[in-house]
C-alpha positions in Angstrom: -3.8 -22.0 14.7 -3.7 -24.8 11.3 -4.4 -27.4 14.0 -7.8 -25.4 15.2 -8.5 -25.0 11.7 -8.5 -28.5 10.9 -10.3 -29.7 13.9 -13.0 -27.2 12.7 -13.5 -28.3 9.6 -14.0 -32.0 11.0 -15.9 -31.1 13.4 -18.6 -29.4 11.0 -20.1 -31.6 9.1 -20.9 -33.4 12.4 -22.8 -31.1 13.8 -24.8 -30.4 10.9 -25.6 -34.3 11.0 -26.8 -34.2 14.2 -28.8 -30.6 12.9 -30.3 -32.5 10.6 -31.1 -35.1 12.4 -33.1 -33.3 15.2 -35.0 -31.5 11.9 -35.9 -34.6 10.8 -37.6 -35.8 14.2 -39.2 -32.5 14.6 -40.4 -33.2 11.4 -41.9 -36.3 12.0 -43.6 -35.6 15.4 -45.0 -32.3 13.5 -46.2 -35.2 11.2 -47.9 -37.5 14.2 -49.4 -34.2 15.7 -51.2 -33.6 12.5 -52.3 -37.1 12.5 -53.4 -36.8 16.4 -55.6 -33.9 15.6 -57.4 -34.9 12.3 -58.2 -38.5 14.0 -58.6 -40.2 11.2 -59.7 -43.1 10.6 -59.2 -45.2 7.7 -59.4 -48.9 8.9 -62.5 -49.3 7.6 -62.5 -48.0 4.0 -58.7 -49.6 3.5 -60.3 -53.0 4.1 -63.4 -52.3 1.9 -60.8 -51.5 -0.9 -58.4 -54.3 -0.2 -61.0 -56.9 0.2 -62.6 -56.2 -3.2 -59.3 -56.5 -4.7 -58.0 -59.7 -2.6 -60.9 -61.4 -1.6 -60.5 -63.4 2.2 -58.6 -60.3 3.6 -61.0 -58.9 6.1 -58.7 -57.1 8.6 -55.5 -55.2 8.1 -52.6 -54.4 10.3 -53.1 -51.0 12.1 -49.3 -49.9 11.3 -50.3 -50.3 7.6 -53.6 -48.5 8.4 -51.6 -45.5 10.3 -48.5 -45.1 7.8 -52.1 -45.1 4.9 -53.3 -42.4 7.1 -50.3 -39.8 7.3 -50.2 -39.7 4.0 -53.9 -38.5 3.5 -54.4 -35.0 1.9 -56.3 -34.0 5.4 -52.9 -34.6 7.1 -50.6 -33.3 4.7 -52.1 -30.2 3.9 -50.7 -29.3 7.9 -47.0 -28.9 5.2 -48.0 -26.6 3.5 -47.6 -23.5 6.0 -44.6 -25.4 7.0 -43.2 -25.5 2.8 -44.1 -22.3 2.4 -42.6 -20.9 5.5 -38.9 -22.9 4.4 -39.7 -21.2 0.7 -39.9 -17.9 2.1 -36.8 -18.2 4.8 -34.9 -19.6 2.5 -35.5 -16.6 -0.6 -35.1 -14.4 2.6 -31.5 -15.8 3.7 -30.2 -15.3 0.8 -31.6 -12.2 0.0 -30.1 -10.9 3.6 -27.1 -12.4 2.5 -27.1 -10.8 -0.8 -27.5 -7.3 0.9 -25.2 -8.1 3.8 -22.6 -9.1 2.4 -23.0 -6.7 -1.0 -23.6 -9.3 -3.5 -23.9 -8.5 -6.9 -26.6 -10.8 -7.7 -28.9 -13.7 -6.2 -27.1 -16.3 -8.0 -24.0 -15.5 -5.9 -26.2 -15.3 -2.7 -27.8 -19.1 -3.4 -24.6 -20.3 -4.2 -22.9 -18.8 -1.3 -25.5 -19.7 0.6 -25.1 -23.4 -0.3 -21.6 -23.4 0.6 -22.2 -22.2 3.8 -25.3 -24.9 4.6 -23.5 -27.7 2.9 -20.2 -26.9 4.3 -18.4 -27.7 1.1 -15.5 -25.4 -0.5 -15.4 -24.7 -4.1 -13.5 -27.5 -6.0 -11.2 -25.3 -7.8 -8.6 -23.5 -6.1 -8.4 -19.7 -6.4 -5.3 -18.0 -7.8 -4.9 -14.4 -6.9 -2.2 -12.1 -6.2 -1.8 -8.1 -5.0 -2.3 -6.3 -7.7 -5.6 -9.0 -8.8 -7.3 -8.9 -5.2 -9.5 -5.8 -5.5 -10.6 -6.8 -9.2 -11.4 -10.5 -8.3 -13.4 -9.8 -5.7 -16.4 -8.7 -8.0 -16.3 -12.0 -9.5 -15.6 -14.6 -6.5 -18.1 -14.7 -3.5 -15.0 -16.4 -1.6 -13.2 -12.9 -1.7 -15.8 -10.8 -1.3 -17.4 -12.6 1.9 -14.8 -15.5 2.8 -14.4 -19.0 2.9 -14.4 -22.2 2.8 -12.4 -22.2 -0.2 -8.7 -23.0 -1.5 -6.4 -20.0 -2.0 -3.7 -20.3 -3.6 -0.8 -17.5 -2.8 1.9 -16.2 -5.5 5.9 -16.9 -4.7 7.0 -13.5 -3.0 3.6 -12.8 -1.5 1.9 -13.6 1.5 -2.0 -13.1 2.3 -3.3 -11.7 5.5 -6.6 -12.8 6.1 -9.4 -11.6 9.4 -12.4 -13.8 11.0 -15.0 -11.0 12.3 -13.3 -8.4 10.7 -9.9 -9.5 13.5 -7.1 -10.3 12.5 -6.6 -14.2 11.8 -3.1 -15.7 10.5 -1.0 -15.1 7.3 -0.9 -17.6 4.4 2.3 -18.7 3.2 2.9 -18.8 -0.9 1.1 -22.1 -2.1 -2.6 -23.6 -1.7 -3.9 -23.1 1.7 -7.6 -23.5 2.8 -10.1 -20.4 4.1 -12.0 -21.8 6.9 -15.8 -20.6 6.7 -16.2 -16.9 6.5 -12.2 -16.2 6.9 -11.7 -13.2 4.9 -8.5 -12.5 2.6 -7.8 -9.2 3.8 -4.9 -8.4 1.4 -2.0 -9.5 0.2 1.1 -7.9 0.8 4.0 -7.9 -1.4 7.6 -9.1 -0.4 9.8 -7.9 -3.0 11.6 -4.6 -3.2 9.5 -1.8 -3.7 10.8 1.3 -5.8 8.3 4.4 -6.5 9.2 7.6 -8.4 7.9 11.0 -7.3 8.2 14.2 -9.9 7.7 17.9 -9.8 8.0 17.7 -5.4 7.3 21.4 -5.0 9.5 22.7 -2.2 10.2 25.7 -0.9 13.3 27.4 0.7 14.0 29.4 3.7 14.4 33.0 1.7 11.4 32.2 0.1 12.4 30.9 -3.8 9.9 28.1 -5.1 11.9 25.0 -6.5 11.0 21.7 -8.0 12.7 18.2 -7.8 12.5 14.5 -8.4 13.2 11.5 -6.0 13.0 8.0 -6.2 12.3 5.7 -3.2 13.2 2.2 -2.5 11.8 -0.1 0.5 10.9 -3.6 0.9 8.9 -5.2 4.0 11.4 -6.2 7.0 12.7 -9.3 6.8 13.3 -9.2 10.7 17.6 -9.7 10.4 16.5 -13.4 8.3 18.7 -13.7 5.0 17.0 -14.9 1.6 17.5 -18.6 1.2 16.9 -21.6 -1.3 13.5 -23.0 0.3 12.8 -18.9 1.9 14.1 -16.6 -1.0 11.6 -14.0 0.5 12.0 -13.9 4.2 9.6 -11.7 6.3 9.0 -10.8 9.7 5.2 -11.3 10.8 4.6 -8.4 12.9 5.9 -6.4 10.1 3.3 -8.1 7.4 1.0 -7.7 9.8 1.6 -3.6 10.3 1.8 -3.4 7.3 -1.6 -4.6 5.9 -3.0 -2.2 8.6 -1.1 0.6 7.5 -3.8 2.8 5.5 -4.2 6.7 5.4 -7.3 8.1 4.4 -6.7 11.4 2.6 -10.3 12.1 2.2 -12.6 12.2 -0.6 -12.3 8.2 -0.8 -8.5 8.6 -1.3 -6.9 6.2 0.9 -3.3 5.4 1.0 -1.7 2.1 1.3 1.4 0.8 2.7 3.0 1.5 -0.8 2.2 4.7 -1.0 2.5 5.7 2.5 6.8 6.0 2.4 5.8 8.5 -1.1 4.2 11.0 1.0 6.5 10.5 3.9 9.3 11.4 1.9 7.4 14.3 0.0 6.7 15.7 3.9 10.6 15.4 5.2 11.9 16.5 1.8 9.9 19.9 1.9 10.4 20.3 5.6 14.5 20.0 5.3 14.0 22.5 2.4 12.5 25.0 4.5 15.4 24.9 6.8 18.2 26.0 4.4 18.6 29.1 1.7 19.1 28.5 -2.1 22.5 29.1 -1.6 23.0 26.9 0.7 21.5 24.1 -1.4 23.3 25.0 -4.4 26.6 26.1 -3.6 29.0 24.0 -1.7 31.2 24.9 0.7 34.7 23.4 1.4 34.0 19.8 1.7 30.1 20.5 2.4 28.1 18.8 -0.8 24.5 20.2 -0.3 22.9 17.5 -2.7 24.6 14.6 -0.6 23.9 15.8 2.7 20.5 16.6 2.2 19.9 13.0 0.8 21.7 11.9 3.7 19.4 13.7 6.2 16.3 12.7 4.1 17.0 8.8 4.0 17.4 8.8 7.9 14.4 10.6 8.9 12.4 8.6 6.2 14.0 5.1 7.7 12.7 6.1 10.9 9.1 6.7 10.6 8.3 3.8 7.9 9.8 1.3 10.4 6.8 2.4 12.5 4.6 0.3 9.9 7.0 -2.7 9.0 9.1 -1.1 6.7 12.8 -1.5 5.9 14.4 1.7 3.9 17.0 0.7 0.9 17.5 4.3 -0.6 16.7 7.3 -1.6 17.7 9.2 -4.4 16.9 12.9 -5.1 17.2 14.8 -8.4 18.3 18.1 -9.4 16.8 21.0 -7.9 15.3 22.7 -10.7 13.8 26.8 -10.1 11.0 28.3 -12.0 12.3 30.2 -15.3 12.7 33.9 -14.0 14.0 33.3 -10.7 16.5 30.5 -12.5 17.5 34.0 -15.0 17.7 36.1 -12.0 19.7 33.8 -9.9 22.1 33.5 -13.3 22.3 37.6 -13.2 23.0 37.5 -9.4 25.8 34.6 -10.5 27.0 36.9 -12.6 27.3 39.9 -10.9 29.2 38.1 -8.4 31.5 37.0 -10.6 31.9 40.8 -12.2 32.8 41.8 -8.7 35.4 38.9 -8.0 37.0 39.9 -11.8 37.1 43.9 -11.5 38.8 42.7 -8.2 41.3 40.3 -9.2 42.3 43.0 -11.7 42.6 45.7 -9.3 45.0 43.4 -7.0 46.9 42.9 -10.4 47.6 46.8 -11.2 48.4 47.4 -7.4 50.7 44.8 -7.5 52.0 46.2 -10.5 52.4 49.7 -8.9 53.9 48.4 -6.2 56.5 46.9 -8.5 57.2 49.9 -10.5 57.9 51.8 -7.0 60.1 49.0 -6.0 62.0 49.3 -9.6 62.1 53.1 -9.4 63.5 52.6 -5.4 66.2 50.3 -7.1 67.0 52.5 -9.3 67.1 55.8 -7.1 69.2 53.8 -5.1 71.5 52.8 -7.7 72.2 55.7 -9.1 72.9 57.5 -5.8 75.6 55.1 -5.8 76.6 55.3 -9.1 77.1 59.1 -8.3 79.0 58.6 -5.4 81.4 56.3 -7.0 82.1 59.0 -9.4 82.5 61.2 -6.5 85.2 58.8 -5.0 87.0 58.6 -8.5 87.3 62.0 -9.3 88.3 63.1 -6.0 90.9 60.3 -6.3 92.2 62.1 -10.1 92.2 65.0 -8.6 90.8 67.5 -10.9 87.4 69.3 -10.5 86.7 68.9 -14.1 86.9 65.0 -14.5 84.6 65.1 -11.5 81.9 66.9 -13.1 82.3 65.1 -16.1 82.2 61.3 -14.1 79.1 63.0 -12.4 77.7 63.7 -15.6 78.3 60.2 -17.1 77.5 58.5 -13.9 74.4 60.4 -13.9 73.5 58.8 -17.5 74.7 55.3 -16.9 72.1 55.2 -14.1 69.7 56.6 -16.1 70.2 54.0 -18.6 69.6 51.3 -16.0 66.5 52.9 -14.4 65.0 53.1 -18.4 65.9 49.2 -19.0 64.2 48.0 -15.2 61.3 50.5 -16.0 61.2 48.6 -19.6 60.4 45.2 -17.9 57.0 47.0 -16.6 55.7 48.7 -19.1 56.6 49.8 -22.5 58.8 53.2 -22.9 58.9 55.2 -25.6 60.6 53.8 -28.7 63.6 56.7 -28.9 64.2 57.0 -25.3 67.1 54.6 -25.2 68.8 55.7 -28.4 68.8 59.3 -26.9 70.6 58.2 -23.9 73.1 56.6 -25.5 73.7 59.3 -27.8 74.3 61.5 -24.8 76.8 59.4 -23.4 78.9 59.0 -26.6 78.4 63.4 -26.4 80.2 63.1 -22.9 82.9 60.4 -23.7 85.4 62.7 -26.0 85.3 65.7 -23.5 88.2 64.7 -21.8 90.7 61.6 -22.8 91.4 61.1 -18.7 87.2 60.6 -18.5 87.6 57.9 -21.2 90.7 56.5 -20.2 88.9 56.3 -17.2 85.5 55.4 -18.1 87.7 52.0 -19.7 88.5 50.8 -16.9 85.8 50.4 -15.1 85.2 46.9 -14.3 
């Protein structure tokens, strides 16, 4: 394509040679036909005049005679149709110009004009960039319409450029040339890309209205090529290329570039993921579930897939906290709350059957041990032999377990600050009935 650009350029100015060349005979056999039809002739009043000023020259040659005679005002007045005509096509070119090409003024046409007829580029090479394109086009004819010019391209940029409103080539960072009427479409960036979107209004599948943040980062694919010393900014042509074509019209003269395309992408999944999923389920994670980080997850894949469709290469995506309006954030908290109410009043109801569980237990233990208690008096009394002593080892039995049920019972729950000294005091009343019961009671293990 640079080969068919250069062999274009040379082969201009020789066809305008050759243009002008044919203009010029036109010209001149317009001039001899002028000539033919006035007839003129000056032979005699030419020698008249040169013989009174050179005396001896009676004839002249008729060359000198004819070349006198074009020049005569009869013969050149045939121009002036013909200079008036080039006056008028020329005001008219560039006034077509002008309003074809939406000049701002007629000084721009002319010299845009000039450019074109003389096939010369502006000497001074042009320096613009992405965000400078749209402004600089006001100012530079070679923007607005096209070359021939020199264009030079920022490091980390590259310029796509149309002939006929097609798409031409790309322009590498540097100087490169504009062929006549080769148009700088745009330029497209190279480096990362990062965009921040606030208050993302989203809505959830019961219904509650919630806000967010996200940020999104994307550069152009580089096509698999790593950044190197002599190509830190690697790119992939047919991306560039989808890219620079990548526009949304929103309506209302709101169009959307390739940077702001993966915004509203993003804004789109983000709400439709939102949809699919209660507050709850947002908010509250489950087990090993994180809500926040799955979402993202889910988000950044869908996203990566439908910006590829325009050259695009997805780095990442990073969503904020969800934030709900004021009353349903207070309602939620009293919902929150209530939950937690419920969770407590149950906890403590698990702790005081417990509890009652564990006094039954003790009071089990303690049935069970005085039962035995009793029957051990039983045993020994029978043993003694004497019907007294065996009501009396019932009787103290009976108070020893007593005793014991009162201290388990203690570990529970307080008892009453004079029951224990009461039961003692009624076993020291039963000792001194009768010495066998005490001799007795001794030795007990």
């Amino acid at each position: 394509m640079a080969e068919d650009q250069g062999e274009l350029l040379v082969k201009l100015p020789v066809k305008r040679m050759l243009f002008l060349a044919i203009l010029a005979i036109m010209a001149l056999m317009y001039w001899a036909f002028a000539h033919f039809m006035e007839r003129i002739d000056m032979t005699a009043s030419l020698t008249a005049m040169v013989n009174g000023r050179f005396p001896g020259i009676t004839t002249l040659p008729p060359p000198f005679v004819t070349m006198v005679e074009l020049f005569s005002p009869r013969i050149l007045r045939h121009f002036i149709p013909v200079a008036a005509g080039w006056i008028l096509a020329y005001f008219a070119a560039f006034s077509l110009v002008r309003v074809l090409y939406g000049l701002p003024d007629s000084a721009f046409a002319r010299t845009f004009l000039g450019r074109l007829v003389t096939g010369q580029s502006s000497d001074k090479p042009l320096a613009v960039s992405s965000h400078t394109l749209e402004s600089s086009r006001l100012e530079h004819v070679m923007l607005r319409v096209g070359g021939p010019g020199f264009l030079v391209v920022p490091p980390g940029e590259v310029a796509v450029t149309e002939v006929n409103g097609r798409y031409y080539h790309l322009l590498p960072a540097g100087k490169n040339k504009l062929k006549p009427f080769e148009y700088v479409h745009t330029l497209i960036s190279l480096r990362t890309q990062e965009r921040r979107e606030t208050a993302v209004p989203l809505v959830t599948k019961d219904g509650i209205r919630l806000t967010t943040d996200f940020t999104i980062i994307f550069h152009i694919d580089n096509g698999g090529e790593l950044p190197t010393r002599a190509r830190p900014f690697p790119y992939s042509p047919e991306a560039v290329e989808s890219a620079a074509y990548a526009r949304l019209n929103a309506g209302k003269e709101t169009t959307f570039t390739w940077q702001e395309i993966p915004v509203n992408i993003a804004k789109g999944q983000l709400a439709a993921l939102a949809a699919k999923y209660t507050l709850d389920e947002l908010l509250l994670p489950t087990g090993t579930r994180d809500p926040h980080y799955n979402l993202t997850q889910e988000l950044e894949r869908k996203v990566r897939d439908l910006i590829a469709n325009i050259g695009l290469e997805l780095d990442h995506i990073h969503i904020g906290p969800l934030e709900l309006p004021e009353p349903v954030s207070q309602q939620y908290i009293k919902q929150w709350q209530s939950d937690l109410d419920i969770q407590l009043r149950l906890a403590q109801a698990d702790s005081k059957a417990n509890s009652l569980e564990e006094n039954e237990l003790a009071r089990a233990e303690a049935e069970v041990v005085m039962i035995q208690a009793i029957m051990e008096g039983l045993e020994n009394a029978r043993l003694a032999g004497d019907a007294n002593t065996m009501r009396e080892v019932i009787a103290l039995r009976l108070v020893d377990a007593l005793e014991k049920m009162a201290r388990q019972a203690h570990t529970a729950q307080p008892l009453p600050f004079n029951l224990l000294p009461q039961i003692e005091t009624l076993r020291q009343q039963m000792l001194p009935v009768t010495p066998l019961l005490t001799s007795f009671d001794e030795t007990e293990p």
